[in-house]
C-alpha angles and dihedrals in degrees: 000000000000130000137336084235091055101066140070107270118225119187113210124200115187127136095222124090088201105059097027087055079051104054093033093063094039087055097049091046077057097063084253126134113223139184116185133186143180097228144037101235092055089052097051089052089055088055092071088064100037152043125214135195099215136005120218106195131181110224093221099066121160106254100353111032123219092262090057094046096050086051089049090048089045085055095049121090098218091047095035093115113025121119125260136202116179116203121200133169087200130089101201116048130161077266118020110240093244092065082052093104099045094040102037105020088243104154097207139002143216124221101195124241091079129149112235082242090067094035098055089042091064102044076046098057088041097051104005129237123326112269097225120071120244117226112246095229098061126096133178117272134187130167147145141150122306093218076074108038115011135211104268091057090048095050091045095058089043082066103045092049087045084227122193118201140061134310104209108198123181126189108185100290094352118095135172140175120215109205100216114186117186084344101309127125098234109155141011136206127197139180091209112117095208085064101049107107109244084053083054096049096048093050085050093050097245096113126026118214097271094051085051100052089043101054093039096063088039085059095051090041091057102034090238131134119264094245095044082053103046080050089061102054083049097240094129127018134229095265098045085047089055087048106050094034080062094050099036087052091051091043091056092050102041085052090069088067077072090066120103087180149353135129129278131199125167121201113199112240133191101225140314139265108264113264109047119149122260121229089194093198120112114253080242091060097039096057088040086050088035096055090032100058103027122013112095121244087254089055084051092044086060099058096038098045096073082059114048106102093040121105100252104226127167105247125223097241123147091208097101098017097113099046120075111233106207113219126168120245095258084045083054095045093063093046097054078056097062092086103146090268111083125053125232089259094056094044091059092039094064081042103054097115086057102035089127082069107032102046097060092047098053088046087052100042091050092043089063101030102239081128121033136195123243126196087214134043112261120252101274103234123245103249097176080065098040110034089149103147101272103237091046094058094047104049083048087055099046085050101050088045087049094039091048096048096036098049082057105053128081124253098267097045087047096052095045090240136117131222090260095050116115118247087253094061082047088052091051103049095055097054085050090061097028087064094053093046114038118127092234089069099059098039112044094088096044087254129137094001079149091084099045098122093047094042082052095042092051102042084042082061095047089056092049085053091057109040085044091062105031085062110073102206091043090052091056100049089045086054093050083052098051101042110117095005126107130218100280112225121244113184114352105246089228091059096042081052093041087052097043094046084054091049092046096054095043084059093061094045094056096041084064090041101253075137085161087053093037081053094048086049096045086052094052084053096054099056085053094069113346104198094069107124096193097048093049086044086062097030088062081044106049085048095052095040083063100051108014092172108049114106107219091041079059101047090046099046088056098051095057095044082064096049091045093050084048098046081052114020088191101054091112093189095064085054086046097053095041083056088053094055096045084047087050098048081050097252106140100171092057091045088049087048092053097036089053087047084053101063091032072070109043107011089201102055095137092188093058086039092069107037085064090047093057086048099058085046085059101046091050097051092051079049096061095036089054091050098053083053094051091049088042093059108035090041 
């Protein structure tokens, strides 16, 4: 494969073995040299002997973070101009990865989870192709001993890296082969008896030893499969074989939680014959289930010890954030608990009646990094400031989170599939997400209308993902599009976060009437991203409500009530506040006209509601006083 010299040199900085050892070996299949490390300041040593093409660098790095790095390689003379990609698993960072370029003078990124494909497409299109050929028959291959790294971590990475290939595992005599495609758990072998399916079927009562034997020596006979056999005599039907093959297929992998130790190798594929079996459980459930239902409690102990003194705290990783994760309501209970303020230690203290429970969960949730450990508390937030209903601002977080990384993605990212995925994955896939983000959900109670335009934006791109690559003409075209070209950014997260935290806290300043500071946080808000219609609707409000009489704050306020109800037609309270100022010029045509407008909205505006209300009181009490007039003069 020639020389280390030879070839275009990549330096890679993460922190995890796992990963590093992955993409090491991927990049050196490639033709690729490569030199990684766990830490910055040994990869800054390494700079003084050699020279590299291209750095790869994770953004959460032990003492100076990637970001800090990159800026450090883009000071130096001899780095100055190389290339550099940054990779995170996090949404929200000191700097948020997409400002990454401008900031830092990175020139791509990677969200994990990616799949090597895209990965080796971008330090491709940054450097070009290795120039030594790769031989056709070699594959990536990692492995090592579970005692060391155990199943849940390796499944994790797996994941994260939306590898696609077999994980071979052997226990003594024991040995069995997962089948992971784009990252996913999908099918098992085994070489134990007692989980072939005949021996399953005959343990469940649905074949008695002679129906076993018979169809048995009918399959090898024909050269068929067992299920297709036992079809065929008519002693199952289609539907109970899919089931059981889908059962039998989750049953063979959970049993490997049990495991204290074993070896592990995986070996990268392309792709898989047709027909595989499905196991249809998110890699997230299945090491929750997995560690829930088999491992022992010293197995558990072992993930959970380097912990115990960290403060447990949910991360903001999109790894799992489109896979539900089913947990039972004691389960969510401990969860909800893990707030940055309570070690590990302490969470399983107040949880020692229930520790069968709690102490799986917490091993699952930090295997796959859905929580993660600090060194330090996190900052208490200030709830006199911030008294939004608790439910209601987290769901608004999580979609803002979900609505900045997913605009950016490409189809094939946003819908979870890869270019080699049926029509039917594709179709699946869809629904899945549909269902999450439908408008419907997020509108059926009257809660978060505020996002309306963003919720419809972004479930009008998931169907343009979808009709796009069930179509296969339209998938190809769509690939030829997309080749060499990277995700392009819309709106950088930080500053989506950094605009939603002002408005937040504007809300609760102006709940308690600080209406000059609430201006001053809308505004800061707004600068953030200007074409907000409900910031600069609060904004103009907040603005009014502190000097009502002043003639140019009126005039402006109004101004940009108008602009706001024109930037969203459907924002019912601009309508409602410009009816309050022409109500309070005394101009009771034009407040009719927006209160009207306000529950055309939102038919269920309460406040504009009753102000017309008031005003066909009134009308109807001049009425009456004319009309007594009227009587009195001409009586």
């Amino acid at each position: 494969m020639g020389s280390e010299g030879d070839r275009r040199q990549i330096l890679i900085v993460d922190d995890d073995p796992n990963i590093r050892r992955f993409i090491t070996e991927s990049l050196r299949l490639r033709g690729y040299g490569v030199r990684s490390f766990a830490a910055a300041e040994d990869a800054l040593l390494e700079l003084e002997d050699h020279d590299f093409d291209l750095a790869l660098l994770d953004i959460l790095l032990p003492g100076t973070n990637g970001l800090q790095l990159c800026r450090k390689l883009k000071s130096l003379p001899k780095t100055k101009h190389l290339p550099v990609i940054m990779m995170t698993a996090f949404y929200k960072q000191t700097e948020h990865i997409s400002d990454a370029r401008e900031t830092y003078g990175a020139v791509d990124y990677l969200l994990k989870p990616f799949p090597l494909k895209t990965l080796h497409e971008k330090i491709e299109a940054q450097i070009g192709a290795p120039d030594v050929a790769v031989e056709a028959e070699e594959r990536l291959s990692i492995g090592g001993q579970l005692a060391e790294t155990g199943l849940p971590r390796i499944l994790h990475k797996l994941y994260s890296l939306r590898a696609t290939g077999l994980l071979h595992l052997e226990n003594r005599e024991v040995k069995k082969v997962i089948y992971i495609h784009d990252g996913y758990p999908i099918f098992v072998r085994s070489n134990l008896v007692k989980e072939f399916l005949g021996q399953r079927l005959l343990r469940s009562g649905q074949l008695n030893e002679a129906e076993l034997n018979q169809t048995v020596e009918i399959a090898r006979g024909k050269g068929q499969r067992h299920g297709t056999a036992l079809v065929e005599m008519g002693l199952i039907s289609p539907q109970q074989l899919e089931e059981s093959l889908h059962s039998q297929a989750r049953e063979k992998l959970l049993e490997i939680f049990s495991w204290p130790e074993g070896n592990y190798r995986f070996i990268q594929a392309r792709e898989f014959k047709p027909g595989v079996t499905s196991i249809d459980l998110s890699t997230a459930n299945l090491i929750l289930q997995g560690l829930r239902d088999y491992a022992g409690r010293e197995q558990l102990l072992k993930i959970l010890e380097p912990h115990y003194d960290h403060y447990l705290q949910r991360a903001e990783n999109p790894l799992y954030r489109f896979q539900e994760i089913q947990l039972s309501a004691g389960e969510q209970l401990i969860l909800d608990g893990c707030q940055g303020q309570s070690t590990l230690r302490e969470v399983l203290k107040r949880h020692t009646l229930s520790r069968k429970v709690a102490e799986p969960l917490l091993a699952a949730l930090l295997s796959t990094g859905i929580l993660v450990g600090r060194s330090e508390p996190a900052a208490v937030p200030d709830e006199s400031s911030f008294d939004e209903v608790e439910d209601l601002g987290t769901r608004r977080q999580s979609f803002l989170k979900d609505f900045a990384w997913m605009m950016e993605q490409d189809f094939f990212t946003l819908l979870g599939v890869s270019e080699s995925d049926s029509r039917e994955q594709v179709r699946r896939s869809y629904h899945k997400l549909a269902k999450t983000y439908h408008p419907d959900r997020f509108f059926e109670q009257d809660s978060l209308l505020d996002l309306q335009d963003k919720v419809n934006m972004l479930f009008q791109r998931i169907g343009d993902a979808y009709e796009t690559l069930s179509e296969v003409s339209a998938r190809a075209s769509y690939i030829r599009r997309r080749q060499g070209k990277s995700p392009v950014p819309t709106t950088s997260l930080e500053t989506i976060l950094q605009a939603e935290t002002a408005f937040q806290k504007g809300k609760a300043l102006f709940r308690n009437m600080k209406y000059a500071d609430a201006e001053e946080a809308f505004a800061e808000a707004l600068s953030c991203t200007p074409n907000e219609a409900e910031y600069l609707m609060y904004r103009a409000w907040s603005a009014y409500k502190a000097a009502p009489q002043a003639t140019e704050t009126v005039i402006s306020s109004r101004r940009d009530l108008v602009r706001a109800a024109e930037l969203n037609p459907r924002l019912s309270l601009a309508q409602l506040y410009l009816g309050y100022i022409g109500k309070a010029e005394g101009d009771q045509k034009e407040a009719q006209r927006r209160f009207e407008r306000a529950v055309k909205c939102d038919p269920n505006c309460t406040e504009a509601l009753r102000e017309l209300r008031l005003m066909n009181m009134r009308k109807a009490t001049v009425g009456k006083e004319k009309k007594g007039l009227f009587d009195r003069i001409f009586d």
